[in-house]
RODO-2510 file (C-alpha; in nm, 4 decimals, decimal comma):
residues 505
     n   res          X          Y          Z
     1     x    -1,2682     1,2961    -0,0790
     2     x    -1,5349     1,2115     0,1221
     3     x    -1,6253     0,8814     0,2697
     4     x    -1,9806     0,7152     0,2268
     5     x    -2,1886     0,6633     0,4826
     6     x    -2,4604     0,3711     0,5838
     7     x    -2,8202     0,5067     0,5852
     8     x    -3,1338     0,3074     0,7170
     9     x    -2,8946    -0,0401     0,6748
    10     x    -3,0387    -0,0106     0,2775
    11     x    -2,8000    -0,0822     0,0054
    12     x    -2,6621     0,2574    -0,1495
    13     x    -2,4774     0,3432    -0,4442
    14     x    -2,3087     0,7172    -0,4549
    15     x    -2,1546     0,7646    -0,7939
    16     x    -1,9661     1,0909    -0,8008
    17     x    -1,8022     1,2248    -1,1570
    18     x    -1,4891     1,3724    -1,1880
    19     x    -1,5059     1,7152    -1,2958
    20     x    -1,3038     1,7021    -1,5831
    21     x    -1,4422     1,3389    -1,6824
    22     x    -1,7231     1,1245    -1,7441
    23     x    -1,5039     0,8457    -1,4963
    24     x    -1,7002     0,7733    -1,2090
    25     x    -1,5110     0,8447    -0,8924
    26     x    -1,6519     0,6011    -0,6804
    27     x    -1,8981     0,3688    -0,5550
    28     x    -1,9897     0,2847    -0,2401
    29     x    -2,2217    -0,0168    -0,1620
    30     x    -2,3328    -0,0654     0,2296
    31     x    -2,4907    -0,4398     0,3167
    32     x    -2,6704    -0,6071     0,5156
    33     x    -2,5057    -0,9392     0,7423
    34     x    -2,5068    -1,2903     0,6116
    35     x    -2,4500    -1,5815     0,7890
    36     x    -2,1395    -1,6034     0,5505
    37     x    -1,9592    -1,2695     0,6844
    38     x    -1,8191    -1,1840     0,9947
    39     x    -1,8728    -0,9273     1,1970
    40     x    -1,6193    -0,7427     1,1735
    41     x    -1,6508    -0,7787     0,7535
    42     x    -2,0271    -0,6476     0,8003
    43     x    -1,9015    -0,3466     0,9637
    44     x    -1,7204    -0,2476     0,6606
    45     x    -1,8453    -0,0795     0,3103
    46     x    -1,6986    -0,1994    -0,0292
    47     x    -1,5503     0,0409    -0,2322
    48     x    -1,5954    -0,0398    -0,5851
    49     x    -1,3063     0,0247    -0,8194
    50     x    -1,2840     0,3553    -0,9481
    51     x    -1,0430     0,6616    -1,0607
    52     x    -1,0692     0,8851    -0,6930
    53     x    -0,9220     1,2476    -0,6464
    54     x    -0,6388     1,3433    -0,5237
    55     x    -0,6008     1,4342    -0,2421
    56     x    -0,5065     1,8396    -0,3467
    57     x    -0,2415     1,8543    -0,0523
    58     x     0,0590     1,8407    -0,2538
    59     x     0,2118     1,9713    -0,5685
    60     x     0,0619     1,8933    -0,9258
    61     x     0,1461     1,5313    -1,0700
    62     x     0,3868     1,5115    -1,3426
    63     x     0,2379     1,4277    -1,6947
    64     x     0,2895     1,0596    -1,6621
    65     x     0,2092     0,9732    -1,9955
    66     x     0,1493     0,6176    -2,0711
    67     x     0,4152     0,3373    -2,0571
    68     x     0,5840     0,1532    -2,3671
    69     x     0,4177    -0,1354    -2,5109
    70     x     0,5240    -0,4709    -2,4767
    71     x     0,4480    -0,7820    -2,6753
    72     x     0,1550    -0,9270    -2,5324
    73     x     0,3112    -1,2433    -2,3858
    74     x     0,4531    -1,0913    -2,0530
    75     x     0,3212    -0,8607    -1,7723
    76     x     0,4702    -0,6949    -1,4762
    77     x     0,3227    -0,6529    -1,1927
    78     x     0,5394    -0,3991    -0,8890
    79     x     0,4881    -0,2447    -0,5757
    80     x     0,6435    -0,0418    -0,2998
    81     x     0,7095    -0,2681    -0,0118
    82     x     0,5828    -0,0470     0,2659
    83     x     0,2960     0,1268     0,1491
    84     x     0,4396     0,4618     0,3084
    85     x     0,8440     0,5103     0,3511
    86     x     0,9352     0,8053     0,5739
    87     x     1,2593     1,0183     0,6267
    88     x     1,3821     1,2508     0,7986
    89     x     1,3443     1,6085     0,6853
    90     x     1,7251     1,6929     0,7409
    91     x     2,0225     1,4759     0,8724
    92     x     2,2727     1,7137     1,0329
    93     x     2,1998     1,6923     1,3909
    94     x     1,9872     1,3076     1,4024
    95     x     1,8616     1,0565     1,1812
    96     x     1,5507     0,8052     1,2474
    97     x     1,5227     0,6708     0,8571
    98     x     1,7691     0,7775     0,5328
    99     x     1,6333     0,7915     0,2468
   100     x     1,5013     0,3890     0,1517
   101     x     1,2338     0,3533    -0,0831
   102     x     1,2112     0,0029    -0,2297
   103     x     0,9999    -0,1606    -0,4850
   104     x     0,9444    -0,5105    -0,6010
   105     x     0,8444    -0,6688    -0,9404
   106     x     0,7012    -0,9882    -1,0570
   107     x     0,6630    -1,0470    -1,4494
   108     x     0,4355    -1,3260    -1,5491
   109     x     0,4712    -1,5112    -1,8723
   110     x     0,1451    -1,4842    -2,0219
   111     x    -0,0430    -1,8377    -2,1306
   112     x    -0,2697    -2,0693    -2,0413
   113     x    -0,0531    -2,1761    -1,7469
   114     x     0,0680    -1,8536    -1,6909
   115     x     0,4359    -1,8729    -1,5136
   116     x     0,6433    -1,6522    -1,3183
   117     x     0,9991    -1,5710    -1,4569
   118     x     1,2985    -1,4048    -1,3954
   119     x     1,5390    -1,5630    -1,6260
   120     x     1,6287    -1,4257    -1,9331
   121     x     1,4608    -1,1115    -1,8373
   122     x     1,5786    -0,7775    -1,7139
   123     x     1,3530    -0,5128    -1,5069
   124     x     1,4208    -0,1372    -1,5023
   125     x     1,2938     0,1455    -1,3543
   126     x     1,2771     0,4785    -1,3333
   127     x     1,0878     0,7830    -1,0721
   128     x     0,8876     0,9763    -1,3647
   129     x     0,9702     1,3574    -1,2967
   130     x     1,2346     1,2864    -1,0489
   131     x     1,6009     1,1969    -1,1744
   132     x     1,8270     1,3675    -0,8777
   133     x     1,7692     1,3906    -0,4589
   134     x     2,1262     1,5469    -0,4097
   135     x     1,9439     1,8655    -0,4596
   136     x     1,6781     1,7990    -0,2000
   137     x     1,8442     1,6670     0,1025
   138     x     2,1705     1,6966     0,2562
   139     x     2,1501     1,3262     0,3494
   140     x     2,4611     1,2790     0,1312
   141     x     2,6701     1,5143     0,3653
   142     x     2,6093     1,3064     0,6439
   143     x     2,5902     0,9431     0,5151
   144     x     2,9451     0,8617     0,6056
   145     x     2,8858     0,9401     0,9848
   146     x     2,5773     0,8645     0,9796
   147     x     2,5853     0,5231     0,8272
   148     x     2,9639     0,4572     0,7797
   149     x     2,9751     0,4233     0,4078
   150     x     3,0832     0,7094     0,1492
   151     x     2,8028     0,7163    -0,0975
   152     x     2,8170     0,8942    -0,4575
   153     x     2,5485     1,1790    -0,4985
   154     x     2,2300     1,0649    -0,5955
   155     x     2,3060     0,6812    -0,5080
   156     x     2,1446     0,4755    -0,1966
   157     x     2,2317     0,2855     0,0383
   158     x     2,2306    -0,0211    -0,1545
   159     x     2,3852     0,0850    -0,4513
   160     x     2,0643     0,2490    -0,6239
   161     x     1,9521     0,5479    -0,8071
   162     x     1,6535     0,7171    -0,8946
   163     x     1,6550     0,4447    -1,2183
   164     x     1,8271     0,1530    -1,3119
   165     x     1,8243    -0,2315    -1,3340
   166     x     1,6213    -0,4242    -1,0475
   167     x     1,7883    -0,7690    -0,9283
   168     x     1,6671    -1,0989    -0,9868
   169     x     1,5745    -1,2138    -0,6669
   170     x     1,4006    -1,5675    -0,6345
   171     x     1,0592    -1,4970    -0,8050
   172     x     1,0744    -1,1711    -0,7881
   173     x     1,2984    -0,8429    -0,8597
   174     x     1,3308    -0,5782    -0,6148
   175     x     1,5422    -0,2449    -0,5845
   176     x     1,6064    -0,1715    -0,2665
   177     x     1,6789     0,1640    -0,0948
   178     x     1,6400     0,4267    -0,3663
   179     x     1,7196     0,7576    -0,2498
   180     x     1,4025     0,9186    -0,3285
   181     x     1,2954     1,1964    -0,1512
   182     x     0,9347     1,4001    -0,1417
   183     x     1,0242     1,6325    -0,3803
   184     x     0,9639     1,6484    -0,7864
   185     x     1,2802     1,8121    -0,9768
   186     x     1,0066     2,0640    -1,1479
   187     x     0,9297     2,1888    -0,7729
   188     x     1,2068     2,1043    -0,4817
   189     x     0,9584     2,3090    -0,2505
   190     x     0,5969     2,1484    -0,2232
   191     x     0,6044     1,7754    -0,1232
   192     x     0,4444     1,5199    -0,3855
   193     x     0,4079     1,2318    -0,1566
   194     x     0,2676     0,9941    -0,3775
   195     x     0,5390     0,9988    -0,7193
   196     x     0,5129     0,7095    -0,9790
   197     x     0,7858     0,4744    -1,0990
   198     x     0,7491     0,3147    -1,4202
   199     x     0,9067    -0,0210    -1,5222
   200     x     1,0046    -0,1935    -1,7902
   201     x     1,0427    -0,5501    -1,8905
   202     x     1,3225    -0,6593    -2,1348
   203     x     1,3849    -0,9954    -2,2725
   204     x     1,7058    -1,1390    -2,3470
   205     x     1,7546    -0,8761    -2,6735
   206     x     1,6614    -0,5951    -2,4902
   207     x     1,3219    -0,5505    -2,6158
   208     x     1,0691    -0,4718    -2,4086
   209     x     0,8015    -0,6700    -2,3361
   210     x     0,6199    -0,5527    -2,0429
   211     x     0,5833    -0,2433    -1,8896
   212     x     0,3645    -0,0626    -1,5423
   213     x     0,3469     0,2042    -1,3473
   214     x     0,3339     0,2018    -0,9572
   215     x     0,3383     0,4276    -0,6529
   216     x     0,6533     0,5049    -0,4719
   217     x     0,5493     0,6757    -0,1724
   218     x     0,7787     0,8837     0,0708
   219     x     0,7072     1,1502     0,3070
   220     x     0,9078     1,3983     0,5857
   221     x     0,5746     1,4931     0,7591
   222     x     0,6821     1,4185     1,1521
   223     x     0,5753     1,6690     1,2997
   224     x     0,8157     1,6935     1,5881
   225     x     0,7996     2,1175     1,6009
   226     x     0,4614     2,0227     1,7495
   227     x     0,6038     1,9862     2,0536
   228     x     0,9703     2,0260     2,0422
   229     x     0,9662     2,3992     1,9338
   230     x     1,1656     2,6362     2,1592
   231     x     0,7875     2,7256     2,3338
   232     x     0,7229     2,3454     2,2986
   233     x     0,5641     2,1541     2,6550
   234     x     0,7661     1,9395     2,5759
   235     x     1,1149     2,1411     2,6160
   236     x     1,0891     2,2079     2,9787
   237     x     1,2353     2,5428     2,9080
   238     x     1,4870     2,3963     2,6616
   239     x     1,5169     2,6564     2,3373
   240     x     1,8240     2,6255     2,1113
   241     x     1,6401     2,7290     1,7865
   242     x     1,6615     2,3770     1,6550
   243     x     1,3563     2,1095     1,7044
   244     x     1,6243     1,8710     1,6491
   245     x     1,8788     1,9796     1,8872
   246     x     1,5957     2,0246     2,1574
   247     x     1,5408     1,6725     2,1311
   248     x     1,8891     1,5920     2,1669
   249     x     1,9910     1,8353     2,4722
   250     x     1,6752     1,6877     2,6050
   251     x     1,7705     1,3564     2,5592
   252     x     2,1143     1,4455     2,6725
   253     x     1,9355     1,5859     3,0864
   254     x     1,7061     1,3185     3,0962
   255     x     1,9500     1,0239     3,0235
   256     x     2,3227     1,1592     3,1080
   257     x     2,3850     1,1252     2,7489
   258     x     2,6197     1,3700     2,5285
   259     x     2,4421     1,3354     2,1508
   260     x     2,4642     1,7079     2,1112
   261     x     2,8611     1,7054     2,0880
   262     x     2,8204     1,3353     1,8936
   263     x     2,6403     1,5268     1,6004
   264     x     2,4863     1,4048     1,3439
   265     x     2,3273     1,1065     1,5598
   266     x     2,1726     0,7691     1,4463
   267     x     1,9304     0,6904     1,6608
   268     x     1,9578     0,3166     1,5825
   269     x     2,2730     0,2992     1,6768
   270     x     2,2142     0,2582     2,0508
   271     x     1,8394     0,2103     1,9966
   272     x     1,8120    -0,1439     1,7990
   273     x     1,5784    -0,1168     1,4904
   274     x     1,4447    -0,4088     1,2485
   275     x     1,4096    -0,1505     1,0273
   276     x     1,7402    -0,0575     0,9526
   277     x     1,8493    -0,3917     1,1050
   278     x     2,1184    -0,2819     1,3566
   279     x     2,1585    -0,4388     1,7067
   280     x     2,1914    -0,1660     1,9539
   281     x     2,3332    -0,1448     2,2869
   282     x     2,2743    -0,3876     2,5680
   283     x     1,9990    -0,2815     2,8198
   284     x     1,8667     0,0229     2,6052
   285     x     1,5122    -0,0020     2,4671
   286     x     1,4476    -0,1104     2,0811
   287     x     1,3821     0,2186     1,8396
   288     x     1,0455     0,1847     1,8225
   289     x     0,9390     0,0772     2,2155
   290     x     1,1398     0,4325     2,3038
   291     x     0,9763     0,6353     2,1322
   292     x     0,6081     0,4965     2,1214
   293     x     0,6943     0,4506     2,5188
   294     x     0,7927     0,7873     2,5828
   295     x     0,5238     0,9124     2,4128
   296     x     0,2489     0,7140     2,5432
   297     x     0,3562     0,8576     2,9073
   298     x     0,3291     1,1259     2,8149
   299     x    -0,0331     1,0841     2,7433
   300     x    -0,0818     1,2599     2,3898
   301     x    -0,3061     0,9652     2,2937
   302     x    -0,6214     1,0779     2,2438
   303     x    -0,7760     0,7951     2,1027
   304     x    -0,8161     0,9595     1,7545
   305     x    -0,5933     0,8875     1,4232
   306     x    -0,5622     1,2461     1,3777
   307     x    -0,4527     1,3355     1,7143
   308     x    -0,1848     1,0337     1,8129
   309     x    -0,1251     0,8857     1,5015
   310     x    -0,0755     1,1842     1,2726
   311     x     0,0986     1,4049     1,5663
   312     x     0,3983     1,2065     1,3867
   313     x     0,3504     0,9796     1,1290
   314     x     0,2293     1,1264     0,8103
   315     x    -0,0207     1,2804     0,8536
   316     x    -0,2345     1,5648     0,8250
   317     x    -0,0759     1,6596     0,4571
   318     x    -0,0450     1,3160     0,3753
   319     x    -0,2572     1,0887     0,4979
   320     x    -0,0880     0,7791     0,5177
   321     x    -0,3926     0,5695     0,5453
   322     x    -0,5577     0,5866     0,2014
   323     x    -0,6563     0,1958     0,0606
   324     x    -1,0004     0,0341     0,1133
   325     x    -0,9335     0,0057     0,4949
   326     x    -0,9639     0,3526     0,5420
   327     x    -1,2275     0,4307     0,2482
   328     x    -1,4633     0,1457     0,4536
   329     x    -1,4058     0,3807     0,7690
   330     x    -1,1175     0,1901     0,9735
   331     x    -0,8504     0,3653     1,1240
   332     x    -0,4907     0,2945     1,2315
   333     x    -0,6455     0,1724     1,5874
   334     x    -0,8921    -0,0820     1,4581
   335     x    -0,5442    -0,2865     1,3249
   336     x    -0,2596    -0,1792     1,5559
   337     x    -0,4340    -0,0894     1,8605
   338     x    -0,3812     0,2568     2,1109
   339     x    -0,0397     0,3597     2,1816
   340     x    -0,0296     0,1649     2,4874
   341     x    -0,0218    -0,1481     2,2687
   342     x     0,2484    -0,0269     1,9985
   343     x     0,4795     0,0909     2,2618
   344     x     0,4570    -0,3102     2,4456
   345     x     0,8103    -0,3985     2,5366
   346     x     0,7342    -0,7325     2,4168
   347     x     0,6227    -0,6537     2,0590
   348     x     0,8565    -0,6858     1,8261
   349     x     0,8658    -0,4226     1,5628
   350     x     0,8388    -0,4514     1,2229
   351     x     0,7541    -0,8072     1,2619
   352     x     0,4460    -0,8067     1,5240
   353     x     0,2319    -0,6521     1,2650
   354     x    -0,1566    -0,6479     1,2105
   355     x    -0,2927    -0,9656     0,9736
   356     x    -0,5340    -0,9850     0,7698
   357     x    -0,6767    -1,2700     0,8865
   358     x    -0,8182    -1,1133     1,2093
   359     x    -1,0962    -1,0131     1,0122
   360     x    -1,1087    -1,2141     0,6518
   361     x    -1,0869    -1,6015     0,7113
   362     x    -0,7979    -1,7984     0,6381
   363     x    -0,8338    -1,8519     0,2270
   364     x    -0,8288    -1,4209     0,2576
   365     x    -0,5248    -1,4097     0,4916
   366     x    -0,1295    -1,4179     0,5216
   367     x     0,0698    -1,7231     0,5000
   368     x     0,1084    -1,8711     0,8091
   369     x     0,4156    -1,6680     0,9993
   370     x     0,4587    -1,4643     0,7267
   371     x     0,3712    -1,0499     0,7092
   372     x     0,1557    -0,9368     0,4805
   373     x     0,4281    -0,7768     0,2317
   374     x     0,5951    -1,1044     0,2205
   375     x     0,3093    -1,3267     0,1469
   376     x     0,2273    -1,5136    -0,1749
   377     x    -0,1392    -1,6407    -0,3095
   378     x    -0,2321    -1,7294    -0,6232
   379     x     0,0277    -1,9710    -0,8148
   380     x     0,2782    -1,7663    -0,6351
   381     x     0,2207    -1,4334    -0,6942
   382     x     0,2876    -1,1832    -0,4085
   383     x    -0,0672    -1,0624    -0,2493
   384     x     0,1040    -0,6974    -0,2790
   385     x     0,0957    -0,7220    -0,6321
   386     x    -0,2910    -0,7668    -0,7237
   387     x    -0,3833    -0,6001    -0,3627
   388     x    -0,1357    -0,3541    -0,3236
   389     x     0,0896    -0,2345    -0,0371
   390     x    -0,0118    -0,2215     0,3477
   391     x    -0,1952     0,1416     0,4116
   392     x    -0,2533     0,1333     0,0373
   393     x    -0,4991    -0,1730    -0,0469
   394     x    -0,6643    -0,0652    -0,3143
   395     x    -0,8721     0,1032    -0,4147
   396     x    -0,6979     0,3658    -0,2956
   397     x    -0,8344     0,7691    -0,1877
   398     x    -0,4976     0,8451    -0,4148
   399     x    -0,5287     0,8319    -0,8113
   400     x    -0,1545     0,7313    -0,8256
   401     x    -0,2288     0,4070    -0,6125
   402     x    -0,4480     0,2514    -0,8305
   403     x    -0,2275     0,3670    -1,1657
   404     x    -0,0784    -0,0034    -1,2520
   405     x    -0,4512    -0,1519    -1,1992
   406     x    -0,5919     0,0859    -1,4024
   407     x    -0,3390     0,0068    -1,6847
   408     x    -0,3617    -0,3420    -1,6243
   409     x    -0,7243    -0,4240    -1,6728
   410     x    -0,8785    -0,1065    -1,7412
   411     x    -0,9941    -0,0470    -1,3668
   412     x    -0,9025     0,0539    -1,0311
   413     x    -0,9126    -0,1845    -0,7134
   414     x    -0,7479    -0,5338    -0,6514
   415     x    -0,6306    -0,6816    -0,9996
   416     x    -0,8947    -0,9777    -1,0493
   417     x    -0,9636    -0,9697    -1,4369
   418     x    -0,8128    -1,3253    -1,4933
   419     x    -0,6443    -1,2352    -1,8528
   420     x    -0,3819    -0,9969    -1,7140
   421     x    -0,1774    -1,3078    -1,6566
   422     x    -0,3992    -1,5731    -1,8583
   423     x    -0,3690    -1,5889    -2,2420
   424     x    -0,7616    -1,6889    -2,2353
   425     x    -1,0456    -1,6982    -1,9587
   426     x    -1,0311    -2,0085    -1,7531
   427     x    -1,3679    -2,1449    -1,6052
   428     x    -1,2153    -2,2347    -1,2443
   429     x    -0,9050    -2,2690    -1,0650
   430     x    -0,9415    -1,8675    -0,8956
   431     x    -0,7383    -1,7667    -0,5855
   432     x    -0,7594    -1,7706    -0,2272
   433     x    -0,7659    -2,1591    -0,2131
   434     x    -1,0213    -2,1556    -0,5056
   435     x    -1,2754    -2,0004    -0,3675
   436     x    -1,3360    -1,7242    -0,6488
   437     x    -1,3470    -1,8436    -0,9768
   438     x    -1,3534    -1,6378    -1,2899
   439     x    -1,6427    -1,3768    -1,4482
   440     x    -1,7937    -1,4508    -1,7585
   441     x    -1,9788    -1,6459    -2,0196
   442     x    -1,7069    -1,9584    -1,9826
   443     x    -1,7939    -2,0036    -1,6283
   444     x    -2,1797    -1,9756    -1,6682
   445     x    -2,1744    -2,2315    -1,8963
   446     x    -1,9770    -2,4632    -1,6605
   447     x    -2,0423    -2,3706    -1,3141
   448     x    -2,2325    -2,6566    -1,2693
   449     x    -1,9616    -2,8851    -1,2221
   450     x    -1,7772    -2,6088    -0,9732
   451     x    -1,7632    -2,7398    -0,5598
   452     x    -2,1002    -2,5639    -0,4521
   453     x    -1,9684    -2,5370    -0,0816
   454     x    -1,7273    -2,2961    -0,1681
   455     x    -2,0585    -2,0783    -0,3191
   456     x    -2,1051    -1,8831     0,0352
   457     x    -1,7566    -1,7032     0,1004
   458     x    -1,8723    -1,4720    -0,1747
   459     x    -2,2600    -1,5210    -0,2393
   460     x    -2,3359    -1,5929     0,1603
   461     x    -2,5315    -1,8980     0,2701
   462     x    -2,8693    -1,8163     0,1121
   463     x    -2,6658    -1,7264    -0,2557
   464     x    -2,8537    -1,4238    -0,2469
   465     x    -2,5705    -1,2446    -0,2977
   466     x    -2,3368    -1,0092    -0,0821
   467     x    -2,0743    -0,7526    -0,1515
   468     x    -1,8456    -0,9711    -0,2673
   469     x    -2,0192    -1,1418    -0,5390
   470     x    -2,0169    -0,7558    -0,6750
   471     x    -1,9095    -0,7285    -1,0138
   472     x    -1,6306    -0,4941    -0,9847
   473     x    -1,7183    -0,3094    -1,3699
   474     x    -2,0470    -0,3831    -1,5763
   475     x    -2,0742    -0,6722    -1,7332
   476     x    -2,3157    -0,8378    -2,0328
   477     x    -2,3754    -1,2330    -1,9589
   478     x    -2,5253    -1,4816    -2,1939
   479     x    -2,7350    -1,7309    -1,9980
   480     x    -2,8247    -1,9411    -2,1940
   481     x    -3,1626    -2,0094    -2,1397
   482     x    -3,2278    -1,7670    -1,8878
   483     x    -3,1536    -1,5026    -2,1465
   484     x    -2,8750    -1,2071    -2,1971
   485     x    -2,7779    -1,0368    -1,8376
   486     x    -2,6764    -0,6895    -1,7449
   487     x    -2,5371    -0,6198    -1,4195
   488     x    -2,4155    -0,2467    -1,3719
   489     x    -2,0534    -0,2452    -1,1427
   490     x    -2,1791    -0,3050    -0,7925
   491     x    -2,4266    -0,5547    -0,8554
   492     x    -2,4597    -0,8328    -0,6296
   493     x    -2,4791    -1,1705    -0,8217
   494     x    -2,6716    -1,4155    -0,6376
   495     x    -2,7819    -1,7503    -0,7980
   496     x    -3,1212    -1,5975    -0,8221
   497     x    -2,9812    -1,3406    -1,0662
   498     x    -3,0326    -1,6004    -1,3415
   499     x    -3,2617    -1,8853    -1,1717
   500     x    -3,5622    -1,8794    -1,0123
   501     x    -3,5409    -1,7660    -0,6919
   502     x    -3,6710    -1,5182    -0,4335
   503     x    -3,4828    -1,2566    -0,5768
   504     x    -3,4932    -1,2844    -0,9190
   505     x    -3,3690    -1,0033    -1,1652
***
């Protein structure tokens, strides 16, 4: 799909329809600085919420078909932890990641105090068009020596299949490590990066009450071959026939090692990881410093996404970077910095990570020391859950991202139509601190009474308006006095929109 563009610092609108649809695809709104927005915020666009294509690099979705119903007084909310989970292609000769997808749930009692709830309440889910891996990787053969436990076909590391029962955890359910690979069982040979789980909510009965749909995203695009093929630079003259076992007998001259006879190797296993949590071996580098080190020595940075980041994380094929950061023109340096920077021996991996707070303000960021993924906002809901993952905040480029918004309120982008969770619309009391408040005819009756400083995080200092005072789908107002309004999706509400003003409507 391709990206807007600013032209002549103007505001711009490019609606594009679907072929097959009358849906628009997307809007794109450029804007001009207010006092109100940083920087950094003015050098982005806003991508209003909208179905987008896919991205045609993988095999054909399954029919997803459209969840069961539930009763009206729950919803579920879920979302892949990581935004991306990758594996390794095969397992026989080294492993970097098994198999580990993971999603997590909240289900909201609906009301006019809406509550979160996991008692009395059972979550399931299931990979639509996927019900066996065994098939598609030979992780299974190698899982005892690889990871010292014998694991039944089809079942992860924790205990998980490709369905089952999520466990109450806190506030929240979560499944951890299902063993889902890239591949659909209709077609074990083109990768569909970007499958769907669906979910259901049950209540003490078993009837279901709830029900979504969410990405679960996994990928084997690495890309070592680039490289590490038997004509590879890399090799210095090294040619077995295997990428993998180049790596190792290369590993094995370099570093006096003997991984080729140790077969299959985990690489966390000397080489401590946060991500699978192991310790390592005294006085050898952590998983992720050795290998961003090596790399960045050997100087394939070239200061582009495509040629550093997607020589091996996915990728080309993929494109791991596919939310609202990347439709407003970011790329994987403007968060986590050169290679140079990821490879620091003092950064700690998986838990020095990019916040969002470096650009948005404080009311728009993480809890303090707390990631992203493990951050909570509004009455205690996850920000995951109405954002979506990390790589994936949506909207998303990918029409299976914004799936569970879509279902949820009718449109893609961050879930922000108040009576997902509430029984009726409220007139205040919105997230981030309070500083949004809800759209509609009950708050333009009482906005009056609302704390006016709070006005410019969305409407800027003048209340002229600014991208985010953009009504996210077209809306009818009744303003009383100042007559019925109608603001297409993308308009910019300012106070002048109703009142006199110097921009009045």
């Amino acid at each position: 799909m391709d990206r807007c563009s600013p032209k002549n610092h103007l505001l711009k609108y490019l609606v594009r329809l679907q072929a097959t649809t009358a849906i628009p695809v997307i809007a794109c709104v450029f804007f001009l600085a207010t006092p109100a927005i940083s920087k950094a915020q003015n050098n982005m666009f806003l991508f209003l919420p909208a179905i987008v294509s896919h991205s045609g690099n993988s095999a054909p979705p399954p029919g997803l078909g459209t969840p069961p119903k539930g009763n009206g007084q729950y919803t579920i909310i879920a979302w892949n932890d990581l935004g991306m989970h990758c594996m390794d292609p095969s397992y026989e000769d080294f492993s970097i990641l098994p198999p580990y997808n993971t999603l997590w749930a909240q289900v909201i009692r609906r009301g006019n105090g809406p509550a979160i709830v996991t008692s009395n309440i059972t979550v399931e889910y299931r990979i639509l068009g996927n019900t066996r891996s065994d098939n598609k990787t030979n992780f299974w053969q190698y899982a005892k020596k690889l990871f010292g436990v014998s694991l039944a076909p089809n079942i992860g590391l924790k205990g998980n299949g490709l369905s089952g029962r999520m466990k109450a955890t806190g506030d929240h359910f979560v499944a951890e490590a299902i063993p889902l690979t890239e591949y659909l069982d209709s077609n074990t040979t083109t990768p569909y990066p970007y499958q769907v789980a669906e979910l259901v909510a049950r209540d003490s009965s078993g009837k279901i009450v709830a029900s979504t749909q969410t990405v679960t995203p996994v990928s084997t695009e690495l890309h070592c071959e680039t490289c590490h093929n038997d004509n590879g630079s890399a090799n210095h003259g090294i040619a077995t026939g295997v990428v993998k076992q180049n790596i190792l007998t290369l590993h094995d001259r370099n570093h006096s090692t003997n991984l080729m006879a140790q077969r299959p190797v985990l690489c966390a296993s000397c080489h401590s990881s946060n991500a699978l949590g192991t310790a390592g071996k005294p006085g050898i580098p952590n998983l992720s410093h050795a290998i961003h080190g090596k790399h960045a020595s050997a100087g394939i940075d070239d200061g582009t996404m495509a040629g550093t980041c997607y020589a091996c994380h996915p990728g080309a094929k993929t494109k791991c970077l596919r939310g609202a950061m990347f439709l407003a023109g970011k790329t994987c340096y403007d968060c986590h910095g050169n290679l140079t920077a990821i490879a620091n021996s003092s950064r700690r991996p998986w838990i020095d990570e990019p916040r969002c707070d470096k650009c948005h303000d404080a009311a728009h960021g993480e809890n303090k020391g707390t990631l992203y993924r493990f951050s909570k906002g509004h009455q205690g809901i996850y920000c995951q859950a109405c954002h979506g993952s990390q790589h994936a905040i949506t909207p998303s480029r990918e029409k299976n991202d914004n799936i569970q918004a879509i279902l949820l309120q009718g449109h893609a982008g961050t879930i922000n139509t108040c009576t997902v969770c509430h029984i009726t619309q409220p007139s205040f009391g919105g997230p981030h601190h309070d500083t949004m408040h809800p759209i509609g005819n009950s708050w333009v009756k009482d906005h009056q009474h609302a704390n006016k400083s709070n006005c410019a995080q969305c409407h800027g200092t003048t209340r002229a308006g600014t991208p985010y005072s953009a009504v996210k789908v077209a809306e009818t107002i009744n303003a009383g006095e100042f007559g019925i309004k109608h603001w297409a999706a993308g308009y910019q509400v300012s106070c002048w929109s109703c009142h006199n003003g110097p921009n009045p409507d």
